[in-house]
C-alpha positions as CSV (number, residue, x, y, z in Angstrom):
1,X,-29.7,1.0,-0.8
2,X,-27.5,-1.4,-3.0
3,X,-23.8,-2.1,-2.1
4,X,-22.0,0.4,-4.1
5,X,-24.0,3.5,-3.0
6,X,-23.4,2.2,0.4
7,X,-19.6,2.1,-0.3
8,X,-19.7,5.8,-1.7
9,X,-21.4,7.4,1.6
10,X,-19.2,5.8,3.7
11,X,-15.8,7.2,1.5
12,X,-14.3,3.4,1.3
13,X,-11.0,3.8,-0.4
14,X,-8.2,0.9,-0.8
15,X,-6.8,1.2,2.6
16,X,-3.4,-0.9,1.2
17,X,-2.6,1.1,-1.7
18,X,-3.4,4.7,-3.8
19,X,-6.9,4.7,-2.1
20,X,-8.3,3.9,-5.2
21,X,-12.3,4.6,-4.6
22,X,-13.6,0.9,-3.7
23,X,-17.4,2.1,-4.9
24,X,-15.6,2.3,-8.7
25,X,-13.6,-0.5,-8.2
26,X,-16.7,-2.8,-7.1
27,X,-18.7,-1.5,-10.2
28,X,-18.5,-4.1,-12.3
29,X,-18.6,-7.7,-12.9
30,X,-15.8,-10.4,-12.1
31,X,-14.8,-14.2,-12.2
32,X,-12.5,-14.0,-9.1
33,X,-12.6,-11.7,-5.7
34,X,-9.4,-11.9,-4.0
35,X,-8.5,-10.4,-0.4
36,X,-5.6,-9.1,0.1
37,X,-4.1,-9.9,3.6
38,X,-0.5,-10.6,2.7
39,X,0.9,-7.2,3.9
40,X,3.6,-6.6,1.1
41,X,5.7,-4.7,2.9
42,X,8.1,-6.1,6.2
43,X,7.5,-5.1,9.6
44,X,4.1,-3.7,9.3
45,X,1.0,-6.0,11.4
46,X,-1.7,-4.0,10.1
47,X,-3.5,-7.1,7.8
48,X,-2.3,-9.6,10.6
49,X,-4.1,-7.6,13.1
50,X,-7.3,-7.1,11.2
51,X,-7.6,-10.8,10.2
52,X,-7.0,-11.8,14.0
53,X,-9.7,-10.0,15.4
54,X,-12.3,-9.2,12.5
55,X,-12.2,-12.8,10.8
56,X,-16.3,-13.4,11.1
57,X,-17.1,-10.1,9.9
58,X,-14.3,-10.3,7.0
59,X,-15.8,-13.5,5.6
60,X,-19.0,-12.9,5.7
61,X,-18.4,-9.5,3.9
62,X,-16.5,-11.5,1.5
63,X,-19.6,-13.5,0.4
64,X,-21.7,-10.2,0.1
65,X,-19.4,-9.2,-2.5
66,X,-18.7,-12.5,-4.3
67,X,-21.9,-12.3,-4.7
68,X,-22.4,-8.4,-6.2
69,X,-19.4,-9.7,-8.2
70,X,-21.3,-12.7,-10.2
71,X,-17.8,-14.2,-9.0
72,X,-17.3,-18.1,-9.1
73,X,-14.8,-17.6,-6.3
74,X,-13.1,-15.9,-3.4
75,X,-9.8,-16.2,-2.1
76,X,-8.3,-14.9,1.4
77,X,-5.0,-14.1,0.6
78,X,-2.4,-14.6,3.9
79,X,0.8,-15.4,4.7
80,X,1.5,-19.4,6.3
81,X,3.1,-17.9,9.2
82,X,0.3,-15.5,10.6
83,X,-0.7,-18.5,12.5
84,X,-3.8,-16.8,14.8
85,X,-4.8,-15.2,11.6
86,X,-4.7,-18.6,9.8
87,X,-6.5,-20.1,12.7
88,X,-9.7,-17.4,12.7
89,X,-10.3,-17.4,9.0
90,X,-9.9,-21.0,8.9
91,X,-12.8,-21.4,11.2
92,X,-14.5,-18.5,9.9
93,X,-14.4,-19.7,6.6
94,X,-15.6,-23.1,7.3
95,X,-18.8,-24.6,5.2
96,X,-18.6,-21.0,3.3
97,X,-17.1,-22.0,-0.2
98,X,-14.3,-18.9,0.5
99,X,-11.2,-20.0,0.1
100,X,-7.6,-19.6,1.7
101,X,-4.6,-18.7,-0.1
102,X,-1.3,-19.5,2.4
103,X,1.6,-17.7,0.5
104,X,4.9,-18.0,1.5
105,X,6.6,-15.0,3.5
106,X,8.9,-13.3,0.3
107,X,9.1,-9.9,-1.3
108,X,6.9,-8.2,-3.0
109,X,4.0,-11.1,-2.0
110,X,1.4,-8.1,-1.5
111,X,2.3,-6.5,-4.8
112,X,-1.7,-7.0,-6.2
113,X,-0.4,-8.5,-9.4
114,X,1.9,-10.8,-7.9
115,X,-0.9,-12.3,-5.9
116,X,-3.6,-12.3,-8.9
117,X,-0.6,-14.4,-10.8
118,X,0.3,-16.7,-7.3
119,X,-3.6,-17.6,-7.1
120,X,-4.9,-17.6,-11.2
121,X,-1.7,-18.4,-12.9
122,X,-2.4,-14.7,-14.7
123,X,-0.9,-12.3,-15.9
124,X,-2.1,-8.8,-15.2
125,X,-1.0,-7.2,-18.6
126,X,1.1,-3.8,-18.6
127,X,-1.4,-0.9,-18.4
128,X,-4.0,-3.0,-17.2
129,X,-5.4,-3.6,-13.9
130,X,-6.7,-7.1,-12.0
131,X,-10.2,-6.9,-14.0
132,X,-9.0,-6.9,-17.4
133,X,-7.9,-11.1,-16.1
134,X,-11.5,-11.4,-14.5
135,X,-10.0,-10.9,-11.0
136,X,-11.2,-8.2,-8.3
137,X,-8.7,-7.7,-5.5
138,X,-9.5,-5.8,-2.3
139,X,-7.0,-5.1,0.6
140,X,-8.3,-6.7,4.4
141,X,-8.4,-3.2,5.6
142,X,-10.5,-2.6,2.6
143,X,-13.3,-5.3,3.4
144,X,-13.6,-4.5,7.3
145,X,-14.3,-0.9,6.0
146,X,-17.1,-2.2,3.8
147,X,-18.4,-4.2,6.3
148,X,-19.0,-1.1,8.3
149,X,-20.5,0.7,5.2
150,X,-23.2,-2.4,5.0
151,X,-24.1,-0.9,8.4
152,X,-24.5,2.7,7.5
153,X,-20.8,3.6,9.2
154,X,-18.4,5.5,7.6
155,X,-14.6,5.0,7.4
156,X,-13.2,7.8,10.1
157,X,-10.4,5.5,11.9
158,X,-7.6,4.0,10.8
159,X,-5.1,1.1,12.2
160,X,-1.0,1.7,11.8
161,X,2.2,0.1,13.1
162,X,4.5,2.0,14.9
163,X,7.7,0.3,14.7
164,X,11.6,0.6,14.0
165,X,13.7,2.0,17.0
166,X,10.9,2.6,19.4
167,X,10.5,1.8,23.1
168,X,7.8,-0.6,22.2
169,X,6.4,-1.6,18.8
170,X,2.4,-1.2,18.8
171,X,-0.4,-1.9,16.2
172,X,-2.8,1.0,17.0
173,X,-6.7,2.2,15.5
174,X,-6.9,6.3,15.6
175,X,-8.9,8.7,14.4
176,X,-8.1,10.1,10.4
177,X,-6.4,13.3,10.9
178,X,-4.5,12.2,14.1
179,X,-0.8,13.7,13.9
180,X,1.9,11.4,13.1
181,X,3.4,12.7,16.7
182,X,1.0,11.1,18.8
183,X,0.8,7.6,17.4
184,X,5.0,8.0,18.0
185,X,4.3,8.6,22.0
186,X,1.7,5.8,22.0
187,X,4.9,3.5,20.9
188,X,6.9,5.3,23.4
189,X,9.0,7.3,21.7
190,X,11.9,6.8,19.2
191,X,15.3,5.4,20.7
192,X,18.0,7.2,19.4
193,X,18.3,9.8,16.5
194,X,16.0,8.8,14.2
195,X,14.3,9.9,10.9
196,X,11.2,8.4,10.2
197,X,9.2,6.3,7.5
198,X,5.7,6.3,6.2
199,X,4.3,3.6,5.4
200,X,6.6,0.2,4.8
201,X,10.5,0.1,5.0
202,X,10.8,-0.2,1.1
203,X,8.1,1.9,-0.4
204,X,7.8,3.9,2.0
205,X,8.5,7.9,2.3
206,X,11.2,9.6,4.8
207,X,9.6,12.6,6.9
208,X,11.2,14.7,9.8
209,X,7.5,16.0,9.7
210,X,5.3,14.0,12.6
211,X,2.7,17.0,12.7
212,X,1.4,15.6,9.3
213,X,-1.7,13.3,9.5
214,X,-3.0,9.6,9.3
215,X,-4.8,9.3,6.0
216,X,-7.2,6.8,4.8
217,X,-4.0,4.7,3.3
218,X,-1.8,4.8,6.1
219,X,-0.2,1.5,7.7
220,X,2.7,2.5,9.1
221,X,4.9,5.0,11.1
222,X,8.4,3.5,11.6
223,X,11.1,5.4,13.3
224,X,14.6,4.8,11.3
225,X,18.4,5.9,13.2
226,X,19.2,8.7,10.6
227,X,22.6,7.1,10.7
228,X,20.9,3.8,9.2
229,X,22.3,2.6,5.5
230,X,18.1,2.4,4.5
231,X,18.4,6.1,5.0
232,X,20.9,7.0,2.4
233,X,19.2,4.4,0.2
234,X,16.2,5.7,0.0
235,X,17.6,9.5,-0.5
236,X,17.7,11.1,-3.7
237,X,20.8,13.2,-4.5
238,X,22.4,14.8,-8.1
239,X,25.0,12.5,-7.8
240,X,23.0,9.3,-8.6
241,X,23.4,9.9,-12.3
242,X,27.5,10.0,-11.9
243,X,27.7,7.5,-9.6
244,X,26.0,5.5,-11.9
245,X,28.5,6.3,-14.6
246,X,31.5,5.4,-12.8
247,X,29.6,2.1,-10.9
248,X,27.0,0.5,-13.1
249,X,28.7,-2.6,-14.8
250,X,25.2,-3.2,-16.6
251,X,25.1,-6.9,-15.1
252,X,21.1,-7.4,-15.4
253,X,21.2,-8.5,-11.8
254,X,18.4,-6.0,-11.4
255,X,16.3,-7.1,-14.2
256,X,17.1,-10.5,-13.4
257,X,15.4,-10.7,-10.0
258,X,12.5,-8.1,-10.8
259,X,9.2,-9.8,-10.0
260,X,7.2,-8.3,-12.7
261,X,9.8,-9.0,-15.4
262,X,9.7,-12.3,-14.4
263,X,5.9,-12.4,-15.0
264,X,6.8,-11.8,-18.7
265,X,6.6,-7.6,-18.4
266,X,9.5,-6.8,-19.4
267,X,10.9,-4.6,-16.6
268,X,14.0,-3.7,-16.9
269,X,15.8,-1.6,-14.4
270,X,19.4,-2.1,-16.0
271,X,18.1,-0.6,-19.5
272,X,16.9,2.2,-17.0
273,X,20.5,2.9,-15.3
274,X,21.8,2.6,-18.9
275,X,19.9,5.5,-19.8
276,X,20.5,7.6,-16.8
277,X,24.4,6.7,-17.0
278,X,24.4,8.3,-20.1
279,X,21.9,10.9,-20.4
280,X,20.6,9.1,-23.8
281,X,17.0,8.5,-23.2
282,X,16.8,6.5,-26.7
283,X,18.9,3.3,-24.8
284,X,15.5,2.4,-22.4
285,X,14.6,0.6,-25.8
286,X,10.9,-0.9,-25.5
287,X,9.5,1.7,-23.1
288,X,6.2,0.2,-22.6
289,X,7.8,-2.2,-19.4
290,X,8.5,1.2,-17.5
291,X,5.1,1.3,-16.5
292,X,4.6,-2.4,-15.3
293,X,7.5,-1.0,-12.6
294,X,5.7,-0.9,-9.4
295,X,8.4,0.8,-7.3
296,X,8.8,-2.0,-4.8
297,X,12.5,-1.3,-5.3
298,X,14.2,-4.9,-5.2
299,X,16.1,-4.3,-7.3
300,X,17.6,-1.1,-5.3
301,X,17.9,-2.8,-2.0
302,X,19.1,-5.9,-2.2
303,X,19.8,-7.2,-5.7
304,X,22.2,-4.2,-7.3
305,X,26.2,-5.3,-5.6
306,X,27.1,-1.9,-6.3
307,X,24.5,0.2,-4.2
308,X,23.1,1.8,-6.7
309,X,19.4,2.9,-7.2
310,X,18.0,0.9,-10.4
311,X,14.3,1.8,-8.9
312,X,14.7,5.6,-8.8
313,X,15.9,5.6,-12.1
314,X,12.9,3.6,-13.6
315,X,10.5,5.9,-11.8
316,X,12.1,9.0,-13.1
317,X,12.1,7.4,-16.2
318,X,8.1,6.3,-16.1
319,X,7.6,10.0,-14.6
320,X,9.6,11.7,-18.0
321,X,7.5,9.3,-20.4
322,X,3.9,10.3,-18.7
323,X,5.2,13.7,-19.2
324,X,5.6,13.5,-22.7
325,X,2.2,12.2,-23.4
326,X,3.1,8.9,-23.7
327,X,0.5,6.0,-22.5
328,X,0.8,2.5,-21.7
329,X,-0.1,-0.4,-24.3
330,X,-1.8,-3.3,-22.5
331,X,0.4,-5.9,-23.5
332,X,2.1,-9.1,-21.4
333,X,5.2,-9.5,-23.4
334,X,6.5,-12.6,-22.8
335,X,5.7,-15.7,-21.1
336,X,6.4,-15.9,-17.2
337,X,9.7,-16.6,-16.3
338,X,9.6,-20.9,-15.5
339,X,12.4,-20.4,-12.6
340,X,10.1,-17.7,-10.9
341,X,9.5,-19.3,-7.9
342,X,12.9,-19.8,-7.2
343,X,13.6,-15.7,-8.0
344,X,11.7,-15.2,-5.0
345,X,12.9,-13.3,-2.2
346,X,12.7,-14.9,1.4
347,X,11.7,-11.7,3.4
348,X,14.2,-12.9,6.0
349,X,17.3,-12.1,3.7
350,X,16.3,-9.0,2.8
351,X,15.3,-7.7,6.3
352,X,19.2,-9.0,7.0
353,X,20.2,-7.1,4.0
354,X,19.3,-4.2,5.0
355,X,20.3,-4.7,8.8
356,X,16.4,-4.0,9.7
357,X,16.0,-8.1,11.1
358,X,16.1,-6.3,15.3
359,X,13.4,-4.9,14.2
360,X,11.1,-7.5,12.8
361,X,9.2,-8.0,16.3
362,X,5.4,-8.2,17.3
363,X,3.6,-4.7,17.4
364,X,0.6,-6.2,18.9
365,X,-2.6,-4.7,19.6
366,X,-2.1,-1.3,21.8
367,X,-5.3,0.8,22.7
368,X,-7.5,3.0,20.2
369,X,-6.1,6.5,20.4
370,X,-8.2,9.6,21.1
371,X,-7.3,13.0,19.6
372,X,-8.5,16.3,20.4
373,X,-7.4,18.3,17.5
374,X,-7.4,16.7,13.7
375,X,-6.4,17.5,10.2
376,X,-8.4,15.7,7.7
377,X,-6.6,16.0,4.3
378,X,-9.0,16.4,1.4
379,X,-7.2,14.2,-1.2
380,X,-6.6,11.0,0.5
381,X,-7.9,9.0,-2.4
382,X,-7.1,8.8,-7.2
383,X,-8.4,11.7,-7.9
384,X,-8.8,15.6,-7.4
385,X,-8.5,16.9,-3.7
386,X,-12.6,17.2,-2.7
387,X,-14.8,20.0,-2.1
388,X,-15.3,21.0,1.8
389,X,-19.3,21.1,2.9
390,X,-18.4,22.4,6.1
391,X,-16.9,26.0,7.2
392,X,-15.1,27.5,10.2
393,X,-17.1,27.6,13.4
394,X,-19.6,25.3,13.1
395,X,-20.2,22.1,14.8
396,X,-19.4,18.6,13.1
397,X,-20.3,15.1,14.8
398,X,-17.8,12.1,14.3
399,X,-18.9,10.8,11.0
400,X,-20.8,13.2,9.6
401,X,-19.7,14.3,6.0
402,X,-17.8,16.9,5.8
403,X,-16.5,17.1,2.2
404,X,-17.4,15.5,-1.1
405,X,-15.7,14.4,-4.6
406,X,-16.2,16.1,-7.6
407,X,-15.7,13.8,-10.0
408,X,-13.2,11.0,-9.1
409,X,-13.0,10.8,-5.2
410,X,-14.6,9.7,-2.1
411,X,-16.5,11.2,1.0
412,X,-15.1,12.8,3.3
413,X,-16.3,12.2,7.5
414,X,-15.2,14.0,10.5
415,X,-13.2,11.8,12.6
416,X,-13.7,13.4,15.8
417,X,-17.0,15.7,17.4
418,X,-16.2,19.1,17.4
419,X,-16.1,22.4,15.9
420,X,-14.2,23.5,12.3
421,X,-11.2,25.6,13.1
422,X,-10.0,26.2,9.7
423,X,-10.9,25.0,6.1
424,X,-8.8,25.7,2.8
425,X,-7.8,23.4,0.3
426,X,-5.7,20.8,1.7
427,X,-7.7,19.6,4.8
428,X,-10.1,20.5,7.2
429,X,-8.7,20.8,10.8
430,X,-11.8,20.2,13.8
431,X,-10.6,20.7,17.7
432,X,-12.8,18.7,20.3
């Protein structure tokens, strides 16, 4: 069986992103494989962790697809200061031709096309993806999950930090379909009042709702005082639009320090807040940048002086063109900006920006989880939710496959042995 196929049976999706299917992704040919191991987002440990302990397996993976790729290189992508990390793959990578990529620690550093520019010097065009600039890039996650699927094991665990105002910050592996709940009691509990995160401080989502499960894509469960300015940021209310009105002095500071505009894409979050200020969709101008925005929202939480919301705007923007039919052109508009390495953000001044530096602590390694009752979602991938291949009542093995793609997608394995206790068409739910 040839690497891809292996990929599809074992459902490998990107575990640091949309959970694109890696099986499509991998399909092709490529000049440069890059690894993604920066971890974009603050406080999470999830890549850290992986590199730490998996760094044999994750390089010699690494050459099994450099070498499916045709690729002439491959890159480890890592922040300088994950210094065990550093210290494993640089042994690990010894006398192998892979190569090591020490970024600085600033914001977005994970975004994927930030990195394909900080290691090629290119420019992912608008529209476009890695490939179309000869680059493949795979999150770490990603690659230790492939490296099980070269082994005939599928992907039906998944590692998360549970952080923020907890008793005790923990980097934990659990079963897919685990509630949110119990990776929260394995971290001791929230302190305080708190509201809670999915995923990274900044792109995050806020959820009261810890019953819902870990997904393929998960990497983070962070517990935030409801009290907490990030909070209010991060809501959405009616008033943005008049608040804009009254607030937005239309100083560019937005557009200024966005990291894809400054790779020449022509982003611009202050054309955006124009538009919303004044209901006149006509003033976003050259709409083709709208989709370059990758909602790492900068430019909402730390470079707007008035507090206003520059990223929500440009995503309701983006959202309003899709739904008129309009597409992206792949174009790079401009040349990258030649002060961009001094627009980039120090993750240490925006964790103080948004008061969330107590909270940028170790979450090492706690114990793998057990669960004893699991809700595997059926779209945790691009595509259409999949098709289950098991009913209620019958008995189901960890890792056997329990529902399949139709069309874009990726397979589907129990997590857990037990039986089926109810199927419809968001998930399947299986009690030990």
């Amino acid at each position: 069986m040839g690497l891809i196929e292996q990929i599809f049976d074992a459902g490998v999706v990107g575990a640091g992103g949309a959970g694109f299917p890696t099986d499509r992704k991998l399909n092709c040919k490529a000049e440069i494989f890059i690894v993604n191991g920066i971890e974009c987002e603050p406080l999470l440990r999830v890549d850290r962790r992986t590199m730490e302990t998996h760094a044999d397996e994750i390089v010699r993976t690494v050459r099994a697809i450099r070498d499916h790729l045709g690729a002439k290189r491959a890159v480890i992508a890592l922040k300088k200061h994950y210094h065990d990390a550093v210290a494993a793959l640089t042994a690990a990578t010894k006398g192998t031709k892979v190569e090591l990529y020490l970024s600085d620690s600033f914001y977005p550093a994970g975004d994927e096309q930030n990195l394909v520019h900080c290691v090629t010097g290119r420019t992912v065009p608008t529209g476009g993806i890695p490939l179309d600039v000869g680059c493949v890039v795979s999150n770490v996650g990603t690659v230790v999950n492939i490296a099980h699927a070269m082994q005939g094991i599928p992907v039906t665990d998944k590692m998360v930090t549970v952080g923020g105002s907890v008793a005790h910050p923990v980097t934990v592996t659990c079963p897919i379909g685990t509630p949110l709940r119990q990776l929260l009691d394995a971290a001791g509990g929230a302190i305080g009042d708190c509201t809670f995160i999915v995923g990274g401080p900044l792109m995050g989502k806020l959820t009261d709702d810890l019953n819902q499960p870990v997904t393929k894509t998960t990497g983070g469960l962070l517990a935030i005082p409801r009290n907490h300015p990030l909070v209010a940021k991060k809501s959405t209310s009616p008033r943005d639009a008049v608040i804009a009105r009254a607030a937005c002095s239309q100083c560019s500071m937005c557009t200024q320090l966005c990291p894809r505009n400054a790779m020449g894409l022509n982003v611009q979050p202050h054309l955006a807040m124009r538009a919303l200020a004044s209901g006149n969709p006509t003033l976003l101008g050259d709409v083709n940048g709208i989709f370059s925005c990758c909602d790492c929202g900068l430019c909402t939480y730390f470079a707007c002086n008035f507090g206003l919301k520059p990223s929500q705007a440009m995503q309701k923007a983006k959202a309003q063109l899709i739904q008129q039919g309009i597409k992206p052109r792949k174009e790079v508009k401009y040349d990258s900006d030649s002060g961009i390495d001094n627009k980039r953000l120090p993750t240490s001044r925006l964790l103080l920006r948004l008061d969330l530096k107590q909270y940028d602590v170790d979450a090492p390694m706690g114990p793998t989880l057990t669960c004893d009752d699991v809700r595997i979602p059926l779209r945790m991938h691009i595509g259409g939710p999949d098709s289950p291949l098991v009913s209620v009542g019958q008995s189901v093995k960890r890792g056997q496959l329990i529902a399949s793609p139709q069309g874009m997608g990726a397979n589907i394995h129990a997590s857990i042995d037990g039986t089926v206790t109810e199927v419809n068409g968001e998930f399947i739910e299986i009690r030990k």
